[in-house]
NUTOR-317519 format. One record per residue (C-alpha): residue in three letters; x, y, z; residue number from 1. Coordinates in pm, whole numbers, plus 50000, padded with zeros to 5 digits. Example, Ala and Ser with C-alpha at 12.3 -4.5 7.8 and 13.67 -1.06 7.14 Angstrom:
# residues 2
<node res="ALA" x="51230" y="49550" z="50780" n="1"/>
<node res="SER" x="51367" y="49894" z="50714" n="2"/>
***
This chain:
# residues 260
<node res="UNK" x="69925" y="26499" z="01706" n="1"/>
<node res="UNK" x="69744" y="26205" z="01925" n="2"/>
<node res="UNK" x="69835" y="25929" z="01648" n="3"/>
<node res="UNK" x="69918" y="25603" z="01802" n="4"/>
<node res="UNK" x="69761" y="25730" z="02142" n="5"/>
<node res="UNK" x="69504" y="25569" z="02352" n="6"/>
<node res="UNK" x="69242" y="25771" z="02539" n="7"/>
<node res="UNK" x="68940" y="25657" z="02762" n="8"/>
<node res="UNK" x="68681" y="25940" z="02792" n="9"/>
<node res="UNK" x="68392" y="25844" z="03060" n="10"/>
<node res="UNK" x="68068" y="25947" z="02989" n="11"/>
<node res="UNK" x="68111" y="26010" z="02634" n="12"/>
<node res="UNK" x="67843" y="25858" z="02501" n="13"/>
<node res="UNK" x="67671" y="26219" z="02430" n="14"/>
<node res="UNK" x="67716" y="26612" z="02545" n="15"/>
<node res="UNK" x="68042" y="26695" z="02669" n="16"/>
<node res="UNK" x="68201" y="26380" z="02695" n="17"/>
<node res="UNK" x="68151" y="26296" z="02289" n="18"/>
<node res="UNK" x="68246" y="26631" z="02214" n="19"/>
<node res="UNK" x="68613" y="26580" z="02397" n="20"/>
<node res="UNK" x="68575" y="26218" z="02240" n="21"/>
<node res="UNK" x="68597" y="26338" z="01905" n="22"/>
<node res="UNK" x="68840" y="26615" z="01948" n="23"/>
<node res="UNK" x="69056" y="26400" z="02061" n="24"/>
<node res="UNK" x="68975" y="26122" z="01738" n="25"/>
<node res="UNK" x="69035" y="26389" z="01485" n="26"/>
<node res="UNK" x="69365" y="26402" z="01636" n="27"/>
<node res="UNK" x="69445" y="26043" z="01601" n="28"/>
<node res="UNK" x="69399" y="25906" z="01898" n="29"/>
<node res="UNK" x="69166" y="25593" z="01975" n="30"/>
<node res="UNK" x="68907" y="25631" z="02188" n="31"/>
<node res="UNK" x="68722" y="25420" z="02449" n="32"/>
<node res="UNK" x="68363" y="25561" z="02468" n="33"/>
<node res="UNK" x="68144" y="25506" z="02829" n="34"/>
<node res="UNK" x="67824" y="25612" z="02917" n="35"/>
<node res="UNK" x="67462" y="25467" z="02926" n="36"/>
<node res="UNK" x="67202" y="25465" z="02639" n="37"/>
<node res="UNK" x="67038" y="25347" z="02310" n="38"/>
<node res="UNK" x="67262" y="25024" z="02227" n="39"/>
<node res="UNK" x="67193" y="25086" z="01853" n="40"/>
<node res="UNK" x="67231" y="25432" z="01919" n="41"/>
<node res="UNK" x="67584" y="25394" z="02089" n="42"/>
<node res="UNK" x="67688" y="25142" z="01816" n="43"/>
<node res="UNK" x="67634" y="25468" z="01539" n="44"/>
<node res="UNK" x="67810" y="25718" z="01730" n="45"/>
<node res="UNK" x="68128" y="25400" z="01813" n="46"/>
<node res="UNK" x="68165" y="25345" z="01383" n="47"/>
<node res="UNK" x="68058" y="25666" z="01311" n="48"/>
<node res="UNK" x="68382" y="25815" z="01480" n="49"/>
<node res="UNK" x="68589" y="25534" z="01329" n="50"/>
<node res="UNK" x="68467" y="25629" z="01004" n="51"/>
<node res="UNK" x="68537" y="25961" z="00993" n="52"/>
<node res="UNK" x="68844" y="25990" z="01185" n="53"/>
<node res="UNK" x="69002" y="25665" z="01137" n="54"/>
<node res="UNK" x="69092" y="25543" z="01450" n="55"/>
<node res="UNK" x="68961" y="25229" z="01662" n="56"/>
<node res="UNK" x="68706" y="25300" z="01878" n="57"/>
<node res="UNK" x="68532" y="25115" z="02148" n="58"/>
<node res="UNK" x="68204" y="25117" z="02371" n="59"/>
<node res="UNK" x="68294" y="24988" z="02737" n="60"/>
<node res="UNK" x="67953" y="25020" z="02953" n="61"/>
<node res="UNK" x="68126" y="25019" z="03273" n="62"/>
<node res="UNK" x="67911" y="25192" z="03548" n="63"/>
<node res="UNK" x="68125" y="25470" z="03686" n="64"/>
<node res="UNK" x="67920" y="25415" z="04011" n="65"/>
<node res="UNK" x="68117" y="25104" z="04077" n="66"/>
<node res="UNK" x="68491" y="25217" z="04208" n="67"/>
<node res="UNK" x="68606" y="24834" z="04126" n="68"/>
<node res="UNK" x="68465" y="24841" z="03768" n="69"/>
<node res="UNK" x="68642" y="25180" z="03708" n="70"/>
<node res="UNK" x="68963" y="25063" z="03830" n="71"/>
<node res="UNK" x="68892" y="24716" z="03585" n="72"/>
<node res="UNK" x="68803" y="24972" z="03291" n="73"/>
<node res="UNK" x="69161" y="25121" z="03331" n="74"/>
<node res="UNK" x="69356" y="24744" z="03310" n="75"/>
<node res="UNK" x="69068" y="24613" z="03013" n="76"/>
<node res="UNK" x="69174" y="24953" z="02786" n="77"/>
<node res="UNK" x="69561" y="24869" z="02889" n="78"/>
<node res="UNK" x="69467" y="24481" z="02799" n="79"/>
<node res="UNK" x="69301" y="24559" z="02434" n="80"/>
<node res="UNK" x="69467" y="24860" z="02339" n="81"/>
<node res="UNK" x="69880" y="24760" z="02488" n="82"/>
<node res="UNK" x="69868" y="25109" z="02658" n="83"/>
<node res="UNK" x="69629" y="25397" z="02804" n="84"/>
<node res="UNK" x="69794" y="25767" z="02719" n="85"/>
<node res="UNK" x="69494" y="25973" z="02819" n="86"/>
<node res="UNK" x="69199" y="25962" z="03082" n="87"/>
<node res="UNK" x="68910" y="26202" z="03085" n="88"/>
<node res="UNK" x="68692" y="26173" z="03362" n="89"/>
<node res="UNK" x="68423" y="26367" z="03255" n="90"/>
<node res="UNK" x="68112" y="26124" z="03396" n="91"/>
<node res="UNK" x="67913" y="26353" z="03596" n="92"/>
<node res="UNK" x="67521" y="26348" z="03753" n="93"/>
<node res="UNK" x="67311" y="26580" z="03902" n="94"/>
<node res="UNK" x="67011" y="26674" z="04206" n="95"/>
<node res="UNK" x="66914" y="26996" z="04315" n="96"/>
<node res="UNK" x="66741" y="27020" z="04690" n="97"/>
<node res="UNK" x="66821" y="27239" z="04988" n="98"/>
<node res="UNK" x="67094" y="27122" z="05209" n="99"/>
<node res="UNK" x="66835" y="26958" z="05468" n="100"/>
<node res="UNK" x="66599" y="26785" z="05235" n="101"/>
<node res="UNK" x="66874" y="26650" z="04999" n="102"/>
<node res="UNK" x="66845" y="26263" z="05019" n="103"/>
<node res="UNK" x="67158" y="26097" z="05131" n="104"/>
<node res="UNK" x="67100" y="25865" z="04859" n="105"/>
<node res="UNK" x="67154" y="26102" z="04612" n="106"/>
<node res="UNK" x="67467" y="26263" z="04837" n="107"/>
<node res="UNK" x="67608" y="25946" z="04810" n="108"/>
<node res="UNK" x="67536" y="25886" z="04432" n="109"/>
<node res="UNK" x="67657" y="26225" z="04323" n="110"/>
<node res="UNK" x="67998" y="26168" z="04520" n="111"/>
<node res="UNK" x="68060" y="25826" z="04382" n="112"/>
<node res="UNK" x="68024" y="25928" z="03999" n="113"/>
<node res="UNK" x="68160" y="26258" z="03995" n="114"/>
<node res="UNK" x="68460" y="26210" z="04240" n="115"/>
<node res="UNK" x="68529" y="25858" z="04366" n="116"/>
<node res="UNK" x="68529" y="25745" z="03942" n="117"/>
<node res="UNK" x="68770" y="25978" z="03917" n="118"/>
<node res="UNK" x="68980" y="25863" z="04189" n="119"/>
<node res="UNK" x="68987" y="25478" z="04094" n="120"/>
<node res="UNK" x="69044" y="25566" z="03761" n="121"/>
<node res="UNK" x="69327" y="25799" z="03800" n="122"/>
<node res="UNK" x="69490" y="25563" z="04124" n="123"/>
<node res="UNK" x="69477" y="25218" z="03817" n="124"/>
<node res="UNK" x="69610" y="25470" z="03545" n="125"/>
<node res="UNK" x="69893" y="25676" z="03679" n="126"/>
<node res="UNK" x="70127" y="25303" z="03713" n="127"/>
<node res="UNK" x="70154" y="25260" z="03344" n="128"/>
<node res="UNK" x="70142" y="25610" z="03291" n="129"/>
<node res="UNK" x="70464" y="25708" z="03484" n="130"/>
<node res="UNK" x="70609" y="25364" z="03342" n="131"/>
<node res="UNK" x="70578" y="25487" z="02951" n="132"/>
<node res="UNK" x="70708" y="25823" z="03091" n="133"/>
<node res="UNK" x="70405" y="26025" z="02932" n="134"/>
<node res="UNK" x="69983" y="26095" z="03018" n="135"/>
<node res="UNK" x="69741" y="26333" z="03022" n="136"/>
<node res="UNK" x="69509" y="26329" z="03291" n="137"/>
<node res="UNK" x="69201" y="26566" z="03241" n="138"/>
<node res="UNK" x="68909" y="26586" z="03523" n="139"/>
<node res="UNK" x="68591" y="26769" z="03382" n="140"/>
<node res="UNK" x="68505" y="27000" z="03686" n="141"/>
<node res="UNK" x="68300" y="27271" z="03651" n="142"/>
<node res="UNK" x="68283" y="27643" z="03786" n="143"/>
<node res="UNK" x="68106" y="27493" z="04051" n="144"/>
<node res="UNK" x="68428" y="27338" z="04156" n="145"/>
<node res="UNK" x="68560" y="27712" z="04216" n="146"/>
<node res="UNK" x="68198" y="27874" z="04328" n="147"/>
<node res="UNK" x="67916" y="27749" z="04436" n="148"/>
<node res="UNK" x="67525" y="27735" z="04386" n="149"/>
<node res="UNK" x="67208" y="27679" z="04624" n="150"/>
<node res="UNK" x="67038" y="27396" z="04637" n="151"/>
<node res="UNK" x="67364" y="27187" z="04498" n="152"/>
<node res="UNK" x="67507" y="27036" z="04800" n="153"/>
<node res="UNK" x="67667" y="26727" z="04666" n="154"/>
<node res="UNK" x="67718" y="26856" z="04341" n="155"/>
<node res="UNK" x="67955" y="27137" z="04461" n="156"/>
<node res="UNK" x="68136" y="26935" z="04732" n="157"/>
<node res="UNK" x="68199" y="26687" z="04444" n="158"/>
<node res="UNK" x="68351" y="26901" z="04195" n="159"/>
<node res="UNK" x="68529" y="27119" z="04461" n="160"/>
<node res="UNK" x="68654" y="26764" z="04553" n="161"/>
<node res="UNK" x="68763" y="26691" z="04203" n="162"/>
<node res="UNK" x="68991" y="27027" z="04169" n="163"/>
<node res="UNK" x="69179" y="26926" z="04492" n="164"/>
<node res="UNK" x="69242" y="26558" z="04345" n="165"/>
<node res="UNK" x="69379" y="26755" z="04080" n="166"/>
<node res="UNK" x="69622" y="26951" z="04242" n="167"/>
<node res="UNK" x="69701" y="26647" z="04473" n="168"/>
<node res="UNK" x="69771" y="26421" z="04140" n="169"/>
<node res="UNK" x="69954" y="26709" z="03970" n="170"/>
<node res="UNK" x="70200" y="26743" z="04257" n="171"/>
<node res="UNK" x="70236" y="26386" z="04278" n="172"/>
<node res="UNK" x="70296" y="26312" z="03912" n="173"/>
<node res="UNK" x="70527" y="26636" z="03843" n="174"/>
<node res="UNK" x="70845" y="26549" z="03639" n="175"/>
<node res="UNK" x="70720" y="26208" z="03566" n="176"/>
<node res="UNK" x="70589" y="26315" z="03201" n="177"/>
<node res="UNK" x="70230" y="26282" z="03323" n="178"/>
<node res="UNK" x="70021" y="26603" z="03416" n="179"/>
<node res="UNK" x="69638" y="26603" z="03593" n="180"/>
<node res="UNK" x="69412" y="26959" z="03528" n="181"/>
<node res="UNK" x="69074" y="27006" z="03517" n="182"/>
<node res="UNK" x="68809" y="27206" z="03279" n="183"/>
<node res="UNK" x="68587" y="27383" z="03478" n="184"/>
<node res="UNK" x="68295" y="27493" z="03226" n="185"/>
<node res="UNK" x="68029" y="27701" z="03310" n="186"/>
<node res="UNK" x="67667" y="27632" z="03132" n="187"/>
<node res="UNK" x="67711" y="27428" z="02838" n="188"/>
<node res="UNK" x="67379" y="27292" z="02633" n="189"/>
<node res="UNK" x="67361" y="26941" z="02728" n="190"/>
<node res="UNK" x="67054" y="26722" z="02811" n="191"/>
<node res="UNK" x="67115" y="26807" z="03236" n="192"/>
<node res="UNK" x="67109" y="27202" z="03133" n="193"/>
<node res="UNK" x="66807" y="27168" z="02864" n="194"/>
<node res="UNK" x="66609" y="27005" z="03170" n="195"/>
<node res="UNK" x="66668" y="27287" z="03398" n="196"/>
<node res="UNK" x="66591" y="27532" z="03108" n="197"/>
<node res="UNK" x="66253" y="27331" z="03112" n="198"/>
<node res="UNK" x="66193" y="27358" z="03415" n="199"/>
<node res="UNK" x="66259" y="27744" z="03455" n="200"/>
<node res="UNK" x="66003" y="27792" z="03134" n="201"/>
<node res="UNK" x="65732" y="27537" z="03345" n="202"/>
<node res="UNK" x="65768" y="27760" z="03639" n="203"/>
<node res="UNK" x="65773" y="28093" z="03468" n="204"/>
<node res="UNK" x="65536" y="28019" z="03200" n="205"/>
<node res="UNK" x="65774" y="28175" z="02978" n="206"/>
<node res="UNK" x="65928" y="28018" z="02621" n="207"/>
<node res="UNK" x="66223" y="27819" z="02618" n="208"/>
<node res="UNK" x="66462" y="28106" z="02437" n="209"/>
<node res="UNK" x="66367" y="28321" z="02727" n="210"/>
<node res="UNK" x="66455" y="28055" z="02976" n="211"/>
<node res="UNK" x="66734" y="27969" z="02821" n="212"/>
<node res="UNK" x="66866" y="28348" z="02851" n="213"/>
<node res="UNK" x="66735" y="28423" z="03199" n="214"/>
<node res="UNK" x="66985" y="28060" z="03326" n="215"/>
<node res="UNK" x="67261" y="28267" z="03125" n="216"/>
<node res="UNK" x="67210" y="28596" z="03272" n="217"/>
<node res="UNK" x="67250" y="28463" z="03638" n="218"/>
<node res="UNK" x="67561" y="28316" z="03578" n="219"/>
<node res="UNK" x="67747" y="28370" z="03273" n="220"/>
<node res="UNK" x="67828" y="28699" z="03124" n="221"/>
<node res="UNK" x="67918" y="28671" z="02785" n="222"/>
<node res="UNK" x="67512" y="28575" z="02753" n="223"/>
<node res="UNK" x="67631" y="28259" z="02524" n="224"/>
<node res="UNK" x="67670" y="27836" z="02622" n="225"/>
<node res="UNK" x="68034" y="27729" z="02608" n="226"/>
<node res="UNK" x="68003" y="27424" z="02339" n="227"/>
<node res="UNK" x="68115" y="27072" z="02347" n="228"/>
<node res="UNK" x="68346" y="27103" z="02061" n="229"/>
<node res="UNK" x="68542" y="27390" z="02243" n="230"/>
<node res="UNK" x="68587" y="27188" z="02579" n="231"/>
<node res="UNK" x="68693" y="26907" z="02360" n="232"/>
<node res="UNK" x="69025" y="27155" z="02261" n="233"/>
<node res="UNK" x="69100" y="27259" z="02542" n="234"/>
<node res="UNK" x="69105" y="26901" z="02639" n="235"/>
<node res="UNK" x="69306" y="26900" z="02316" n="236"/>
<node res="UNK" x="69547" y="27149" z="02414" n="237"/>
<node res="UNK" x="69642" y="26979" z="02721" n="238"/>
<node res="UNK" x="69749" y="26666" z="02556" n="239"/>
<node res="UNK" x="69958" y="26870" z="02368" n="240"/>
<node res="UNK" x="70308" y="26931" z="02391" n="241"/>
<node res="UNK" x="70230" y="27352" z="02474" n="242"/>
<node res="UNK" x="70101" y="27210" z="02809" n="243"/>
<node res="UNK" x="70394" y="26979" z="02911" n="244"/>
<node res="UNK" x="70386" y="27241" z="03189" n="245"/>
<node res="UNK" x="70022" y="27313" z="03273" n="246"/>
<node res="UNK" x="69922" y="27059" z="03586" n="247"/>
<node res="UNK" x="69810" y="27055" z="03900" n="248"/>
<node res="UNK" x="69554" y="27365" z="03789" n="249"/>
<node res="UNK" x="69220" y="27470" z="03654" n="250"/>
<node res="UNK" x="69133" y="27622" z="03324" n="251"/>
<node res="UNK" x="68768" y="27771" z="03325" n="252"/>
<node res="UNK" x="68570" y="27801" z="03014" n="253"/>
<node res="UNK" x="68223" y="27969" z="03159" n="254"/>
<node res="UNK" x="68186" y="28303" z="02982" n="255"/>
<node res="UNK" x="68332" y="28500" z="03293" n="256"/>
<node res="UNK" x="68145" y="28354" z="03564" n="257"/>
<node res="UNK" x="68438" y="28273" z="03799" n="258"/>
<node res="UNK" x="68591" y="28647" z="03736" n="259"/>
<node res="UNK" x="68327" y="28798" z="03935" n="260"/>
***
């Protein structure tokens, strides 16, 4: 379906983002993989998908903190590849403190990764989108872009901010053959959620299974962790041509946690 298609997914060097990043392989597309970690490590997961899916893939270690280098990530892709059909900013990090101890270095850190990368990289991409008259742009919110959470000040404002650039970019792109959603999953079993089941077992003295189920019954009633693999089709389905119509708009996949 994606043969002959070029997609960048940020922060894909593990969890979500190499999830999506292989969805989107075994469809044909080649991938641009970005993250930090392991070089060796990095190098296995980079041949291993080329190996099994047959595509070209590539490691670009661009720090998503850096609006420049995001915007030079876009026009190096377009450089090596001759074209850039899909961007899924999916790079995200994470604090928890109370509104009035949260360090404004961390505001500022949390806002430039999980919603200014997304800006630069959709304001370089959308040019040579509209000019090859087709792109998918997907933005890897969360439900706490649609609720929120204590103790996640910048984390909320950020992904609430990335669900308006959505709509904004979806309005603006309409009828050009590009379209801009976002995912917006709810707990999903990646290193940032096995740290805060940690830290609920520390606190509790309880085991991790029980932790694990007492972070799902807050939040998430069908009692289960959405998995990488299924956020990586529905970021499948979007590039496909049953969403030529889906943009500007949010499609949750968090168990029923937005529905109460």
């Amino acid at each position: 379906m994606l043969k002959g298609k070029v997609a960048i997914v940020t922060g894909s060097t593990s969890g979500i983002g190499l999830g999506i990043a292989k969805e989107l392989a075994k469809l044909g597309a080649d991938i641009v993989l970005n993250g930090f970690g392991n070089e060796n490590e990095i190098e296995k997961v980079r041949s291993g998908i080329e190996r099994e899916y047959g595509v070209r893939a590539a490691y670009d270690a661009t720090d998503m903190s850096d609006g420049e280098a995001v915007r030079q990530l876009i026009g190096t892709t377009i450089g090596r590849f001759g074209r850039l059909d899909i961007l899924v900013n999916n790079a995200g990090i994470q604090f928890t403190a109370p509104v009035e101890q949260f360090p404004p270095a961390k505001w500022k850190a949390i806002l430039d990764i999980n919603l200014s990368a997304a800006f630069h990289g959709i304001a370089s991409a959308v040019p040579h989108m509209k000019k090859q008259r087709w792109g998918r742009i997907v933005n890897i919110a969360s439900a706490h872009g649609l609720v929120a959470s204590t103790h996640k000040a910048a984390y909320v404002a950020a992904k609430h901010g990335l669900v308006g650039l959505t709509k904004v970019v979806g309005l603006e792109t309409a009828g050009s053959g590009v379209t801009c959603n976002a995912v917006c999953p709810g707990w999903v079993r990646t290193p940032l959620v096995e740290k805060q089941i940690d830290d609920i077992a520390a606190e509790k003295g309880i085991s991790q299974k029980l932790a694990a189920e007492e972070l799902l019954a807050e939040k998430q009633p069908s009692l289960d962790f959405a998995s990488p693999e299924q956020l990586g089709g529905t970021v499948a389905f979007l590039c496909s041509a049953a969403a030529d119509q889906i943009t500007g708009t949010t499609i949750s996949i968090d168990g029923g946690w937005t529905a109460r």
